[in-house]
N, C-alpha and C positions, 0 to 999 in steps of 0.2 A: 402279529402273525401275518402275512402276505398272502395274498389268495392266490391259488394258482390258474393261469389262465387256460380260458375255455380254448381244445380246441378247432380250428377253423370249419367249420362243416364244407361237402366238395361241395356247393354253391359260392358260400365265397373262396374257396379256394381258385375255382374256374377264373382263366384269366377275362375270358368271355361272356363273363354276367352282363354286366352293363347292354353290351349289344342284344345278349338274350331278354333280357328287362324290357328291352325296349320294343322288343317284337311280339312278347307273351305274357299274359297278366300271370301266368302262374310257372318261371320257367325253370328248366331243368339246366344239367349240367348239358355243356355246348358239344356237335361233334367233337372237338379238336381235344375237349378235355376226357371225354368217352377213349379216342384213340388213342390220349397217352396215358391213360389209366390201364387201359388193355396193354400196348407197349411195356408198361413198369412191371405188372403184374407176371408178363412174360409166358402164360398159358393162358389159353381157350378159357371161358368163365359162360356158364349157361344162366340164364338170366338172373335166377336168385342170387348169387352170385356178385352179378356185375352191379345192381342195384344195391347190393349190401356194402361194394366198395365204393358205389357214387352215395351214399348216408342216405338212399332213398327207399322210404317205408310208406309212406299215405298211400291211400287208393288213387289220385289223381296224378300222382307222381310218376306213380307205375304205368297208367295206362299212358302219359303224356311218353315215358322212356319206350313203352313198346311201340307207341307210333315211331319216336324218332330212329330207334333201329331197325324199324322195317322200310325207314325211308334209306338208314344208311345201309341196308342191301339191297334194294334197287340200285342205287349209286354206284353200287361195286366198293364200297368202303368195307363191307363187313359180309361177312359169308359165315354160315352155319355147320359143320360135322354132324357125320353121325351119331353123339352125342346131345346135339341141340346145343352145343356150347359157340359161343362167339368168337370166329379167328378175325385176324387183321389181315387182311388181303394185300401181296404180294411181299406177306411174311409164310413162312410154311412154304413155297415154291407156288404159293396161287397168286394168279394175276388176272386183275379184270380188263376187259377193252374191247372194244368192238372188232365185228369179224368181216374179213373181208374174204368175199367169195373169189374163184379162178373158174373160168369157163370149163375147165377141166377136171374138176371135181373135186381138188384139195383145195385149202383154203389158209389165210393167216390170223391169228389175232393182234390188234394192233395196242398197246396197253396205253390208256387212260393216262397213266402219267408218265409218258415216252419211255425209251429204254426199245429194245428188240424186237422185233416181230416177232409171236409166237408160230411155227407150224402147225396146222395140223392137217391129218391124211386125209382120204377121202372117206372111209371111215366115221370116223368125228364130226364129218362137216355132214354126214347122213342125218342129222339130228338139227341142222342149223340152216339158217337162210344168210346172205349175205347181207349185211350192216346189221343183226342184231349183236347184243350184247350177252355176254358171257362173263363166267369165271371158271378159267382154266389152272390146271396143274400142270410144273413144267415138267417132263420125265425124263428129259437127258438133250442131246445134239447128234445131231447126224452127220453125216460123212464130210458134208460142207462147212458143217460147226454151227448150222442154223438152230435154235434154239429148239423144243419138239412140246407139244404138249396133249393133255386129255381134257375133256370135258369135264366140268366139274357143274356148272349149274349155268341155266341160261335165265339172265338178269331183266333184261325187254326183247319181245319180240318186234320186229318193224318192216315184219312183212303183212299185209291184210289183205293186199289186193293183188292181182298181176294181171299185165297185158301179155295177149301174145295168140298166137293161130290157135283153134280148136279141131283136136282131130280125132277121128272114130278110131277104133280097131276091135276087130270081133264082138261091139256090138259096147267097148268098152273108152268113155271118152275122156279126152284129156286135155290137156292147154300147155303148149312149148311155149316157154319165157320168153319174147323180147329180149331182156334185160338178160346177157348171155353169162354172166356173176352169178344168175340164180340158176343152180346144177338143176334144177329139181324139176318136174314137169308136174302138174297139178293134176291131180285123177278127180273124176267130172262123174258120179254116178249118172245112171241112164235116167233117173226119176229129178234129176237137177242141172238137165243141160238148156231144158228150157226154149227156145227158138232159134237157137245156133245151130247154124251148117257146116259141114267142113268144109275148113280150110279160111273161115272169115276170122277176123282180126275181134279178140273179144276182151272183157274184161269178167275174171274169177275173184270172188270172194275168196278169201281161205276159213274154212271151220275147223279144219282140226292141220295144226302143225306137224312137222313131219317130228321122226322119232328114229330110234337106231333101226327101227325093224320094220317101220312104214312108210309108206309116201308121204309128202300134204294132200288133202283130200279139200274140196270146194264146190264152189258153183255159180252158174255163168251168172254175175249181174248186172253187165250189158254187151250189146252186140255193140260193134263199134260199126262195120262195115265189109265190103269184100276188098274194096280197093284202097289206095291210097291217097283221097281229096284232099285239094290244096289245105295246107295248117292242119291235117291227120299225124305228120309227125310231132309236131309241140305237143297235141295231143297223148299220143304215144309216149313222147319224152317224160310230160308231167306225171303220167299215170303208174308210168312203168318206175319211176324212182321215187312215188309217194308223195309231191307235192302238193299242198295243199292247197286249194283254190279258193273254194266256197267259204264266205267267212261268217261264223259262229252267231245265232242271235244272237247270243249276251254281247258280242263286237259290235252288231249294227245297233241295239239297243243301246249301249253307251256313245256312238259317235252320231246318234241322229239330230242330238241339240245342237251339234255342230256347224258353224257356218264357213262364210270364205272372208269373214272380217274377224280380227283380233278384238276381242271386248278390252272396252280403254282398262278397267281395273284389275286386265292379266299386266299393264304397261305396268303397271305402280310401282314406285322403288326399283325401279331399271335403270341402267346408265343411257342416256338417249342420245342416239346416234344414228340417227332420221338426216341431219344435214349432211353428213358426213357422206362423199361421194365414192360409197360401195359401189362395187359392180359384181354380178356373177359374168365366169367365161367357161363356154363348155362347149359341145358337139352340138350342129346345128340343128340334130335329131333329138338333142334332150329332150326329158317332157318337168323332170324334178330338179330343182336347185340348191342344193344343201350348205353349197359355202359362195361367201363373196369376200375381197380382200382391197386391202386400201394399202396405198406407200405414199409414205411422204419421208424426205430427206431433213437429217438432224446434220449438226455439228462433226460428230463423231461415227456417221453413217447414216440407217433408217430408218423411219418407226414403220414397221409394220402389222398390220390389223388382217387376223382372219378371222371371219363370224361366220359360224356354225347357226344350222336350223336347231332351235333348243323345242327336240322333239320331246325332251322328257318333262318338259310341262303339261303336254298335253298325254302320256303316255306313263303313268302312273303305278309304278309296283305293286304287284297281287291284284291286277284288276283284270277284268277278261281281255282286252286290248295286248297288254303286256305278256299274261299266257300266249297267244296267237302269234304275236314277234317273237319271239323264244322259240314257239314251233318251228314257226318259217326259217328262223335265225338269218334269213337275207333275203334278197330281190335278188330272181331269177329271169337274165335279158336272153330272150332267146331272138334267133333275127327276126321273127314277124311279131313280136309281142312280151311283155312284162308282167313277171308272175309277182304282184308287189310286197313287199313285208309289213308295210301301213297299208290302211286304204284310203282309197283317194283323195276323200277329202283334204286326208292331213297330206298324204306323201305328194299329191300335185297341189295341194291347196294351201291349209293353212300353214303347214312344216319346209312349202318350197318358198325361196326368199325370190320370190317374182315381182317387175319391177315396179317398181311405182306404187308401191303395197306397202302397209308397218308390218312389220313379221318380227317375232319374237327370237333373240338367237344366243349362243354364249361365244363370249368372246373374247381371243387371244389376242393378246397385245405384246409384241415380239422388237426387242430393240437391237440391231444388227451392225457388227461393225461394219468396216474395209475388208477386213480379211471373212467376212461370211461366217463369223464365230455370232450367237446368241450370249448377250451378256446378261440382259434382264429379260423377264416374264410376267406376265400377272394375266388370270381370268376372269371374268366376270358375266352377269348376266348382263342382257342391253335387250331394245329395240334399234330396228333399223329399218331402212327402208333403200329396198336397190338403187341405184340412178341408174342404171342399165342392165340389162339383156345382151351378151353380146358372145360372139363364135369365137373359138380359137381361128378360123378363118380370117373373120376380120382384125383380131387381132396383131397377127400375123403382118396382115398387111398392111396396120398403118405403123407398125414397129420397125419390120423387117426392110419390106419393100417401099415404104414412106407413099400409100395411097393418101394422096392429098382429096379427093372428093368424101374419104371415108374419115379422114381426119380432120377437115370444116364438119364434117356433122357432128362428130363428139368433140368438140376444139376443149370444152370446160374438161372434158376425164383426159383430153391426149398427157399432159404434166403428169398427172399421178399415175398411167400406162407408163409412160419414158420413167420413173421410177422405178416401176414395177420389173423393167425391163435389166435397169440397174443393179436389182438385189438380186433378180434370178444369176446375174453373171458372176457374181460374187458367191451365190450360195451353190453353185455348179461350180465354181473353180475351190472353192473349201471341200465337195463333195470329192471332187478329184481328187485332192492333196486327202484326205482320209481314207481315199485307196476304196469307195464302191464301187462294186461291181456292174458295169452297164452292157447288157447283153442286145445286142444285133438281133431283136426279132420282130415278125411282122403279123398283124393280125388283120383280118380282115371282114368285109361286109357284103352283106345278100343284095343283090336290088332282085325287085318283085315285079311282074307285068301286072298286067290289069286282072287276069283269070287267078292269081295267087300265087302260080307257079315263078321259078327261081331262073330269072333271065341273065342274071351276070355274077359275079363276083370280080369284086374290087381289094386293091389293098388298102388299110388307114395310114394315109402318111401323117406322121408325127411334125407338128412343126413348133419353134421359139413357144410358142402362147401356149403349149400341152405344156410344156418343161418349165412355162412360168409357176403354173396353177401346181403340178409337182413338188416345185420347190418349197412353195410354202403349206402346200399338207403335209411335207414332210417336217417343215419347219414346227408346225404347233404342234403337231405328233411327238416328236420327240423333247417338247415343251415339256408334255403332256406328262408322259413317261417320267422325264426328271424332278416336275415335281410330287408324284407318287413316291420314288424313290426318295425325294427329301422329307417327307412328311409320314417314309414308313409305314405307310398303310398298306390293308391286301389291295391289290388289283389287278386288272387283265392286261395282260402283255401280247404286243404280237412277237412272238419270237421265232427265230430261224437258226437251229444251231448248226456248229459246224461239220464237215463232213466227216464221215462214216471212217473208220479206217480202213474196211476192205475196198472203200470205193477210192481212197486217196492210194492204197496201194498198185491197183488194177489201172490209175488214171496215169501214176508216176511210168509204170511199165510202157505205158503204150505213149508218151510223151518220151520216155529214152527213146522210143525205135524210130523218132521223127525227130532226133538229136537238141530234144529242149528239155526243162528239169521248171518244176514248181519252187520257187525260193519257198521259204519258212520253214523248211527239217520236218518234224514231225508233227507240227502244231500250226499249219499257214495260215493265213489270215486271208481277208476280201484284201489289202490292197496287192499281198501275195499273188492272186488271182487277177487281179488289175493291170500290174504287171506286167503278167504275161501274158494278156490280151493285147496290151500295148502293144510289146514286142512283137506279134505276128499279123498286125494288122497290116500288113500288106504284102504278107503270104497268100499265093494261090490255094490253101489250107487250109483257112482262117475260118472258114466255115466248119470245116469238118473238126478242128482244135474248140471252137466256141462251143459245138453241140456237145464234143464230150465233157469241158470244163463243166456244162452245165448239168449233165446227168448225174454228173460225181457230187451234186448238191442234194440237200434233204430239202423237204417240202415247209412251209412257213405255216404256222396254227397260233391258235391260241393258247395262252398257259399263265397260271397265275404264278410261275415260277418264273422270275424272270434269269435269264440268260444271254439277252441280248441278240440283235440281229446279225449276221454272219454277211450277209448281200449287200446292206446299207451301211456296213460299219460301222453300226451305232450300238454303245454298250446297253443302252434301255430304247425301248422304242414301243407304241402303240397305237391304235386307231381312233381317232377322235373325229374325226372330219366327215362322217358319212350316217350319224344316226337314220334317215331313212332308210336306206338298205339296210346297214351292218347291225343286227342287234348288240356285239360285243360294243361299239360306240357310244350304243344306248346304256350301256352298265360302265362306262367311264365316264359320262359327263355327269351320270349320279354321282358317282364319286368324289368328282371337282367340286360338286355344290356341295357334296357331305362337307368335305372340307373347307368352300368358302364360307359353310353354316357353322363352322366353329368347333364342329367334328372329329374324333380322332379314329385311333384303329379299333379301339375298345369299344368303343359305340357305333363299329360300323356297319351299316345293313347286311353287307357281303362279310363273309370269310372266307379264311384261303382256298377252304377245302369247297365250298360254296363256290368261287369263281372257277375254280380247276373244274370243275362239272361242265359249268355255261361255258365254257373255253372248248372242255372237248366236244359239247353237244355243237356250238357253233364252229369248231372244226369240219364236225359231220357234216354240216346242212353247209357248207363250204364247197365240199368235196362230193356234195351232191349234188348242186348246181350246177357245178363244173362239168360232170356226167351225163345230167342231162340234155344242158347244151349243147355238148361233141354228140352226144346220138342223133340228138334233130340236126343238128350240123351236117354228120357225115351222110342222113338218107337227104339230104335238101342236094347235097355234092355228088351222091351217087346218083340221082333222076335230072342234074345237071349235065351229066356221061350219058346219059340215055342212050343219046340220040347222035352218039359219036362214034361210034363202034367203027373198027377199022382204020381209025383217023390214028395219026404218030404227033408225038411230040416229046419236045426237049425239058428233061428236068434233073433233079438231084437227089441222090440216093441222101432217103433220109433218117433208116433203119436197117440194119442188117440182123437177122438171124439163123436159127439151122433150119429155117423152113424158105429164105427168101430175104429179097431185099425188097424195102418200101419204096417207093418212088416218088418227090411234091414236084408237079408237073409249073413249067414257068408260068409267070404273070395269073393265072387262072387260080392256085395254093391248093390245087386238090393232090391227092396222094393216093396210092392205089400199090397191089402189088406183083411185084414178077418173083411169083412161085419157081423154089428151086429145081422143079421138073422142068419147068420152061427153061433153063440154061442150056448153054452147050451140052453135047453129049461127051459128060464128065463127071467123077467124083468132085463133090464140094466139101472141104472143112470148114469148119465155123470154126473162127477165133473170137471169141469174147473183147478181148483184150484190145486185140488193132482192130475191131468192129469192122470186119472181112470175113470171106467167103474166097480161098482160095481152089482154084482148079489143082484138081494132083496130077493131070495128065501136061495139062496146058499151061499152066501157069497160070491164068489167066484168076485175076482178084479184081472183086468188085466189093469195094469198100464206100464204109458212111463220107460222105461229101461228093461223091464222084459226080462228076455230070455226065448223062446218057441220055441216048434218044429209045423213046418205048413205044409202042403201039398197044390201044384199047382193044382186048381182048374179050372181055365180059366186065356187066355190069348187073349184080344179086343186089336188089331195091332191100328186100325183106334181113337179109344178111349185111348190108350197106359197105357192102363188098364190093371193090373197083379192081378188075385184075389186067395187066396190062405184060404183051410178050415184050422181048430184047430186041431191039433196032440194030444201036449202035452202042455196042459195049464201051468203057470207061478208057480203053488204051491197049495198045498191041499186044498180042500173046505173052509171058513173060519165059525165064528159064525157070522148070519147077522151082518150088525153095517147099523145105521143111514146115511142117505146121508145127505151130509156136508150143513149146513144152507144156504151157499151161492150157492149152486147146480142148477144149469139151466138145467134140465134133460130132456131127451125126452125118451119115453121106446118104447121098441120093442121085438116081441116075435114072436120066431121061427113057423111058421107054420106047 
C-alpha cells in the first residue's frame, strides 16, 4: 500500500528559506512569500488568519510574524483597514511613497515603486510635512488627468527639527521655515521659546506633529544667530533638510581600533597587485580616493583594471557603522565643506587608495576590443598600492598638450596613461555609435577670501583626463550590472527610464514650431535624442533645444527593478565605483562577493523587495543632498549680488513662467529674476509649450534661450532671491500673433 505524501509546510514551500535560514535561527516565512500568499488569497486576512495560511501556530512563530509585519508597514508593503485586516498596498487603489511638499501649500506623493505622482490638495497636505512617508488612496484625476489622492495613514515622519526666523505676534511665537517645501510654520508656546528674540535665525524641536485640524507645535533648541556668519549657510542647509553630522557612539566605538595601516592578515587570500602601476586621477581639491585604473595593450585590444576601495571589508552588515551609512545614504559636498557617509578614518584613510599605501580594494578586470565592445569580465578581491596621486590637470597635460617636464617626472606611468588614453577613444566613439546622450552643461566652483566670505565664482572646465576616468566607471558599472543579470540575482540598479508621454508630446509640439521632429514614433530612444542634438549643434538655438530635450527627461534613482538607463543607453547599468559616498555601492559590491563566495539568489542577504526599499530610501538622501547644496549655493550667490545693485549685465533667459522669466548672468552662472510686472507695460501669455511669454499688445516674446541684457534690482539674502529689471529685451517688437491653443496663460500688467 503507498504512503501518501506529506504535504509541504509554507516554510518549505517559501522560495526564500535558505536566505531566511541563514539570517534567523528560528525563521518564518520571507516577505515575498507573505505577499503572494496575500496576492493568491486575494482578500484583506487579519492576522489569525494570515498565520493560519502561512501553517504558523507556536508562540515564537507568531510573535517572530507580528514583528515582520509591522516592519512590512513601516515599509509601506502592507497597510491595515478598518478591520485590522492586512491589504497589499497599491492593490485596493492605495499606494505608499514619500511626499513631496510645494511652497504653496498642495503637495505630491511620489510611489516607492515609480508609476505617477499622486496629488494631493492642500487639505491633505495639513496633516503632513514634506519627505515623510504615507500611504494614500487614489480618488479619481483632475482636469489635467493628474492622478488625486487622500490620506490613508502616515508610515515615518522625517521632520524633527526646523530652521528658520522666530517671530512673536500677540504675545504668540512661532518659527517660518527656511526650507520653503515645509507649508507649516511651527507655533512656539510662550513657556518654550526660551532665549529667542525676534527675528534671529533658530532651530525648533517638533513635539507634536501637525494634524488635519492643528498646527506642529515645538520649541526653540537653539538660537543659531541674528546675522548671517561666514559658513551660517552650510549650516542652515544641513539643518534645515535633516542631515546628520554628529556620529553615534556605537560608530565611534566600533572604528576607534582603527588605524591608517591595513593589518597584513586583512591582505591574506588577495590577489596582489602592489607592483602593478595603479594610479588614482581626480580634482586637485580631492581629499578621498576610491578608484584607480591600469591599461595595458593586448593583441586583440586592452586589458583594463579598475580597483575599487573595498569599503565593505571594513563596513559590515547590521552593525552600528552600516546603520549610519544607510542613514546618510551619501556624502554631502557643499562649496566650503563635506558632510561624509564614512568617517574619516575609513573615508580619507583606510578606504581612500592614497599613494604609496597597501589598501584593500575589489577589482574589475575589463578586456576591450577596437571597436570599444567589453568581451570579457571577472572581479575579484586584491590589495594594491597607488604609484600615484595625480590631477585631471596634469593629466591633461601630458596626454593632450605633451608637457614634457610633467612627463620626465612620471616617464615609468606616461605608457600605461598613452593607453589609457587609447581606450578612452575607443570607449567614447562606441559610446557615440550606442546613441548616448551628452548634454552641454556647466558646473561650477566658490573660491573663498581669507574672512569666509565668497569672492569669485568660477566655471569646472572638463578636460580628456575627466572623460578618461568616465569612461572606465562606466565601464565596470555596466560590468557590474551584466553580471547580476547573468547570475539572476536581486540587485540595485541605477535606472533612468524613458520619458513621460505628456512630456514627449508637449516636447514634439514645440520642436514642430522650430520645424524639427524627434525620430523614433512613439517609443525614442537616447540615440533618437542624440541625433537630434547632432543635428542642431550649430544652431544659434541649440541652447534653448538642449534645455528642453532635457526637461522632457525623468530623473535617474535607484530600483531593484531593473529597466535600464535611457541617457547612457545601456540595457542594465549600476553603481559600483564609489562605495565611500554612495551607500547603494556599498550593497553591490556585497553582492559581487556574495557571488564570488559561491552564492546564489536563494541565499542571498538582500531580497528584491529588501533592495527596492534601500533604493528608494537612497533615492531620498539623493535628492536631499542635491537640496541642500542649491540652498547653500543659491544664498552664497545671492551675498555674491550684494554688493552690486544697479550694475547691468548680459545673460540668458533660462526659465520662463506666468510669473517671469529667469535670467544665468554670463561667466559669473548666477541667475536671478525679472518678475512679470517688471516687463513692458503689457499683457503677458505664458505658453508652456514654446517656454515664452508673449506680449498681446506688442508682440514682443521673451523666450527660454534668449540672450538679454538685465540690471540688479534687489537682492532678499533670507529669501535667496536675486531680482533683476529688463535692459535690453531679446529682439524688436514683433507683429501680435495668437497664443498658442494649448496656452494656460495667466496676464499681468505693469502698474
Amino acid at each position: 500500500m503507498s504512503r501518501r505524501k506529506r504535504a509541504p509546510s509554507s516554510k518549505e514551500r517559501d522560495p526564500h528559506r535558505q536566505r531566511e535560514a541563514k539570517k534567523y535561527a528560528n525563521p518564518i516565512p520571507s516577505r515575498e512569500f507573505i505577499l503572494e500568499t496575500l496576492t493568491e488569497r486575494g482578500v484583506p486576512l487579519v492576522f489569525d488568519e494570515l498565520a493560519a495560511a502561512l501553517d504558523l501556530s507556536a508562540d515564537e512563530d507568531l510573535i517572530a510574524l507580528q514583528r515582520r509585519l509591522g516592519a512590512m508597514e513601516r515599509d509601506g508593503q502592507l497597510v491595515r483597514n478598518r478591520r485590522d485586516a492586512y491589504c497589499l498596498v497599491n492593490k485596493r487603489d492605495l499606494i505608499a511613497g514619500r511626499v513631496i511638499g510645494h511652497p504653496d501649500g498642495f503637495g505630491f506623493v511620489k510611489p516607492d515603486d515609480g508609476g505617477d505622482d499622486v496629488y494631493l490638495y492642500p487639505r491633505q497636505m495639513r496633516a503632513l510635512f514634506h519627505n515623510d512617508r504615507v500611504v494614500v488612496r487614489v480618488t479619481g484625476r483632475d482636469q489635467r488627468g493628474r492622478l488625486e489622492g487622500s490620506l490613508v495613514e502616515v508610515l515615518e515622519r522625517n521632520t524633527q527639527t526646523v530652521v528658520g526666523r522666530f517671530y512673536q505676534e500677540s504675545g504668540v511665537g512661532f518659527v517660518v521655515p527656511d526650507n520653503k517645501r515645509l507649508a507649516h510654520d511651527i507655533i512656539i508656546p510662550r513657556d518654550r521659546i526660551g532665549e529667542a528674540q525676534e527675528g534671529q535665525i533658530v532651530v525648533a524641536e517638533i513635539s507634536d506633529q501637525p494634524t488635519k485640524r492643528t498646527q506642529p507645535i515645538g520649541f526653540i533648541q537653539q538660537v543659531l544667530g541674528d546675522h548671517m556668519a561666514p559658513g551660517m549657510e552650510t549650516d542652515i542647509a544641513i539643518r534645515t533638510h535633516n542631515l546628520p553630522v554628529a556620529w553615534p557612539e556605537a560608530v565611534l566605538g566600533q572604528i576607534s581600533s582603527l588605524t591608517e595601516e591595513v593589518p597584513e592578515a586583512a591582505k591574506e587570500g588577495r590577489t596582489d597587485l602592489r607592483r602593478l602601476p595603479l594610479v588614482t586621477i581626480d580634482g586637485a581639491d580631492a581629499r578621498d580616493f576610491d578608484d584607480a585604473v591600469y591599461c595595458e595593450r593586448k593583441p586583440k585590444g586592452w586589458k583594463l583594471l579598475v580597483c575599487i576601495a573595498d569599503v565593505s571589508s571594513y563596513v559590515e552588515r547590521g552593525t552600528a557603522l552600516d546603520a549610519e551609512g544607510y542613514n546618510r545614504g551619501n556624502s554631502v559636498y557643499f562649496p566650503d565643506r563635506v558632510v561624509p557617509m564614512l568617517p574619516e578614518v575609513l573615508s580619507n584613510g583606510l578606504c581612500s587608495l592614497n599613494p604609496q599605501v597597501d589598501r584593500l580594494c575589489m577589482a574589475c578586470e575589463l578586456y576591450v576590443n577596437q571597436e570599444g565592445q567589453t568581451t570579457r569580465s571577472r572581479f575579484f578581491p586584491a590589495v594594491m598600492r597607488s604609484h600615484a596621486r595625480l590631477t585631471y590637470d596634469q593629466v591633461a597635460a601630458m596626454l593632450v598638450d605633451g608637457d614634457a617636464e610633467l612627463g620626465a617626472r612620471y616617464a615609468e606611468l606616461l605608457p600605461h596613461l598613452h593607453e589609457l588614453y587609447a581606450i578612452y577613444q575607443v570607449l567614447h566613439g562606441a559610446r557615440a555609435e550606442r546613441g548616448a546622450i551628452d548634454f552641454d552643461t556647466t558646473e561650477t566652483r566658490f573660491e573663498f577670501n581669507e574672512q569666509g566670505r565668497i569672492a569669485a565664482i568660477h566655471p569646472l572646465v572638463r578636460n580628456d583626463a575627466h572623460r578618461i576616468i568616465e569612461e572606465c566607471m562606466l565601464a565596470a558599472n555596466v560590468a557590474t550590472a551584466r553580471l547580476f543579470e547573468r547570475k539572476k540575482i536581486p540587485a540595485l540598479y541605477r535606472i533612468h527610464e524613458t520619458p513621460k508621454e505628456e512630456k514627449l508630446t508637449d516636447l514634439r509640439e514645440f520642436l514642430g514650431e522650430l520645424g524639427l521632429k524627434l525620430p523614433g514614433g512613439a517609443k525614442p530612444t537616447a540615440k533618437d535624442y542624440a541625433a537630434l542634438l547632432e543635428g542642431v549643434k550649430e544652431r544659434p538655438d541649440r541652447h534653448l533645444i538642449q534645455t528642453v530635450l532635457l526637461r522632457s527627461m525623468q530623473q535617474a534613482m535607484y530600483s531593484s527593478d531593473n529597466v535600464g538607463h535611457f541617457g547612457l543607453a545601456y540595457p542594465a547599468y549600476t553603481h559600483f565605483t564609489s562605495p565611500i559616498r554612495r551607500y547603494p555601492d556599498l550593497i553591490v559590491h556585497r553582492t559581487i562577493k556574495h557571488l564570488l563566495n559561491g552564492g546564489t539568489a536563494a541565499d542571498h542577504d538582500y531580497s528584491k523587495p529588501d533592495l527596492q526599499v534601500i533604493g528608494e530610501h537612497c533615492s531620498g538622501s539623493e535628492r536631499r543632498a542635491d537640496e541642500a547644496t542649491r540652498d547653500a549655493e543659491s544664498w552664497l550667490k545671492a551675498e555674491f549680488m550684494q554688493d552690486k545693485l544697479g550694475e547691468e549685465f548680459d545673460g540668458t533667459i533660462t526659465s520662463v513662467n506666468t510669473f517671469g522669466v529667469f535670467v544665468e548672468l554670463d561667466e559669473i552662472y548666477v541667475d536671478g529674476l525679472v518678475h512679470i510686472t517688471a516687463l513692458d507695460n503689457d499683457y503677458y501669455h505664458f505658453d508652456p509649450v514654446g517656454h515664452r511669454l508673449t506680449g498681446e499688445r506688442t508682440g514682443m516674446v521673451y523666450r527660454l534661450g534668449d540672450r538679454v541684457r538685465v540690471q540688479l534690482a534687489a537682492v532678499n539674502l533670507d529669501e535667496r532671491k536675486i531680482d533683476f529689471v529688463m535692459v535690453r529685451a531679446p529682439a524688436p517688437a514683433r507683429e501680435p500673433e495668437a497664443p498658442a491653443k494649448r496656452s494656460r496663460s495667466r496676464r499681468r500688467r505693469k502698474g
